[in-house]
N, C-alpha and C positions, 0 to 999 in steps of 0.2 A: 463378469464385472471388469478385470483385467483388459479383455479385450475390448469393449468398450471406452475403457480411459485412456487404453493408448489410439481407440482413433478419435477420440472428443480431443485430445493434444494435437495429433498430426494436424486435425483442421484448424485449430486455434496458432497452430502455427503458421503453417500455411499462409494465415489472413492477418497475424500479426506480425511477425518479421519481414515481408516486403513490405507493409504499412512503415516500418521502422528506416528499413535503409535501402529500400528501393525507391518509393514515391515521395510527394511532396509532405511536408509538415502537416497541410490540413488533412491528408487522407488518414495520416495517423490520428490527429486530429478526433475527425469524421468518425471512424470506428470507433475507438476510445469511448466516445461520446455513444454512441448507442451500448455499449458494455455498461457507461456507469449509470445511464438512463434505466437500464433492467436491473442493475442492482438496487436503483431508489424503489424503483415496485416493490421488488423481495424482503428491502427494510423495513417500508411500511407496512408491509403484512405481516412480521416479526413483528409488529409494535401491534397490530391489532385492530388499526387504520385500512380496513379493505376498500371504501368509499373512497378514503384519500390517496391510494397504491397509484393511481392513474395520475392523480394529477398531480404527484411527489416528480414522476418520471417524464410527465409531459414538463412542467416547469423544468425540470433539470436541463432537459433536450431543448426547450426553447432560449432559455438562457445561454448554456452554451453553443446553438447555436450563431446567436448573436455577437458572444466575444470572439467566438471563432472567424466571424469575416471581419471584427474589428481586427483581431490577429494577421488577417491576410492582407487588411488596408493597409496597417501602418504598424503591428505589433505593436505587441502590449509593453509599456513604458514600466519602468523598477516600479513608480511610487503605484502602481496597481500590483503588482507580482508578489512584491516583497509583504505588504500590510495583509494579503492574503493569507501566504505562505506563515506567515507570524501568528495569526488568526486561530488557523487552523492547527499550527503546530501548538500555540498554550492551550486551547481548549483539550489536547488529545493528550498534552501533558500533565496535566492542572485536571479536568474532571474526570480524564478516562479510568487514571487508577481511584480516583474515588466512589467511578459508578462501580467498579472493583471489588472494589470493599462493602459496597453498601448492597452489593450482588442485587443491583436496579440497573438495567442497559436501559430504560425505556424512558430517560428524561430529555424535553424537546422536542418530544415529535418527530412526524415526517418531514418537517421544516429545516429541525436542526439536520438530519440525516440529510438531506439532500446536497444543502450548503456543504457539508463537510465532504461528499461525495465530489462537489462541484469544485470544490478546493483540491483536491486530489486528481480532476482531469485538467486543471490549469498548471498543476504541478508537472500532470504527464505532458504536457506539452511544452510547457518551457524547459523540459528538458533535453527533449525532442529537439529544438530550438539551440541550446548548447551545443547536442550531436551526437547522434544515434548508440558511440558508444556510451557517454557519458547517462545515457538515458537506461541501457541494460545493464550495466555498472551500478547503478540505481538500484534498480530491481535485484539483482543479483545478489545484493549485500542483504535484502528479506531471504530470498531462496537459498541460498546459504548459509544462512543462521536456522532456517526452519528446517532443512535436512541435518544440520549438524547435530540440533537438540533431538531431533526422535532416531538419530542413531546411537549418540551415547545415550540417551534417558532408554531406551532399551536394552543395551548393556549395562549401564551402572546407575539409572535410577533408583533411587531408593528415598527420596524425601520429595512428597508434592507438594508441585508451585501452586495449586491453585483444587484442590480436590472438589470442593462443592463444584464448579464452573467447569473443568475440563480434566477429568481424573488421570487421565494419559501422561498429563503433560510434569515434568520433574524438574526442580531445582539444579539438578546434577544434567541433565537436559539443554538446561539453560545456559547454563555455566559453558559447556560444552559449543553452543552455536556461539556464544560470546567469543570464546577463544579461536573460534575456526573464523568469523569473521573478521578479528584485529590479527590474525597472522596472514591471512589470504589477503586481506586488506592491503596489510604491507609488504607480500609481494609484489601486488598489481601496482601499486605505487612505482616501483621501481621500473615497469615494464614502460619503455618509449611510447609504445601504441597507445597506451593509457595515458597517457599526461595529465588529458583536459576531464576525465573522471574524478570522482570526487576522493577517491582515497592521495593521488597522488596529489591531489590541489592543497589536501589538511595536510599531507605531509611536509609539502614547502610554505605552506602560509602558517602552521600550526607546532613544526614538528614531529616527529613518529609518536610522543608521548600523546601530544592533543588530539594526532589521527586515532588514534586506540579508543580515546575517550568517547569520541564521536561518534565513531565508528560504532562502539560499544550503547552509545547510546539511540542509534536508531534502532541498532537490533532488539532494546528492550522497549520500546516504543513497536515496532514489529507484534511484539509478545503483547502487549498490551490490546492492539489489533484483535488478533488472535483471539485471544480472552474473552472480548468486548462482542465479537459478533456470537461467541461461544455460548455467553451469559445471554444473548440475545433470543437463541434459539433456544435455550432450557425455560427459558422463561415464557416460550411463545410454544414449547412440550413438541418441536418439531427437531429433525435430523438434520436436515440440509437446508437450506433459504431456498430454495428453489429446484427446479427439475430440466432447465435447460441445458445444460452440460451433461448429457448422458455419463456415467462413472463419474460423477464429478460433481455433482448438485447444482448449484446455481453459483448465479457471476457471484454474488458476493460472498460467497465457500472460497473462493477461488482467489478476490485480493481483499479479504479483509485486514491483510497484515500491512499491503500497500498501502493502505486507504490514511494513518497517520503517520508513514515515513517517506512519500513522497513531497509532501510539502514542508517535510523537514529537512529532506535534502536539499529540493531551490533553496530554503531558509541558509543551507550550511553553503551554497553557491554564492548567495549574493552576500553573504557576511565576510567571506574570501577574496570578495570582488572583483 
């Protein structure tokens, strides 16, 4: 299994990091778009919808193909980015922790799931569109909140965040990628090469106090992710959303934690102006 997952990574690397900073925006683009097109399938068969799997992903793909060469005419203007990115960032703030609570992932359909996937590859691209680092800087503020909680929730767990939904996952876990992200945070803040990333930008628009907060706040929207596809698969009495990621299950195992702090990121970009 090990060995498996590290060659299902070497090839996702491989095909994702020159998409990032070797080629043009649409090829990151281009890929992106076929990732979040197989995770609209995988959602919709989580929901139950196997008739509708095909054409959750077919629409997603035809859609974003479509913005995608509006992106190469003439890129996408704020008053479409921003209402988006807004969009997507209250519904995942406002109903995510409610379907939460109500331990129900399955309200909306493969409609809602799709939109909100489509909001998330518009996200990955305007950030792309910033600049390769500010786009991994991105990302990295999930991946380092999600390694930091399953190393301390495996040394000092002791209260869970979530037991019916994801019994792994710990309070003391959480607390932990919290801290690892608002300290790492504001180091990277401080580094030149970083500037135009998002921790150094809250730091000079916001303060170190407001970048903490932020900061703090996408990693628990992160966790909310997390959770939500977690609730998703208990409820649908499956492991993994899918089987194409050998050691790794399927795209959307893979960013479901993306999927509501990408578009909170552009949200925290263009709020900084």
């Amino acid at each position: 299994m090990l060995g498996k997952r590290v060659v299902t990574a070497l090839v996702l690397l491989a095909i994702l990091l020159p998409s990032i900073f070797v080629f043009p925006v649409w090829v990151w683009g281009a890929v992106t778009l076929v990732f979040l097109a197989v995770a609209a399938h995988e959602w919709s068969l989580l929901l139950g919808h196997r008739r509708a799997a095909r054409a959750a992903a077919v629409s997603l793909a035809a859609i974003g193909a479509a913005l995608l060469a509006w992106h190469q005419w003439s890129g996408w203007p704020a008053w479409f980015v921003a209402p988006v990115a807004g969009a997507a960032t209250l519904v995942w703030v406002v109903a995510g922790p409610l379907r939460l609570r109500r331990h129900d992932a399955r309200g909306g359909g493969w409609p809602l799931a799709a939109a909100l996937l489509l909001a998330c590859w518009i996200a990955l691209v305007t950030l792309r569109d910033i600049g390769p680092v500010a786009l991994l800087v991105a990302m990295a503020i999930v991946w380092i909140a999600d390694i930091a909680a399953y190393f301390v929730g495996r040394s000092l767990g002791r209260r869970k965040l979530a037991p019916a939904i994801s019994p792994g996952k710990s309070w003391e876990g959480a607390i932990g990628g919290f801290a690892a992200v608002a300290v790492l945070g504001l180091i990277a803040a401080a580094a030149p090469a970083l500037s135009q990333a998002l921790p150094a930008r809250l730091v000079q628009g916001w303060s170190p106090a407001g970048a903490v907060i932020a900061l703090v706040g996408l990693a628990a929207l992160s966790i909310v992710g997390d959770l939500h596809e977690s609730l998703l698969k208990r409820q649908a009495g499956v492991k993994d959303s899918g089987t194409l990621l050998p050691g790794h299950g399927g795209v959307l195992d893979r960013i479901d934690a993306l999927i509501p702090t990408m578009p909170a990121a552009v949200l925290l970009h263009r709020l900084l102006g």
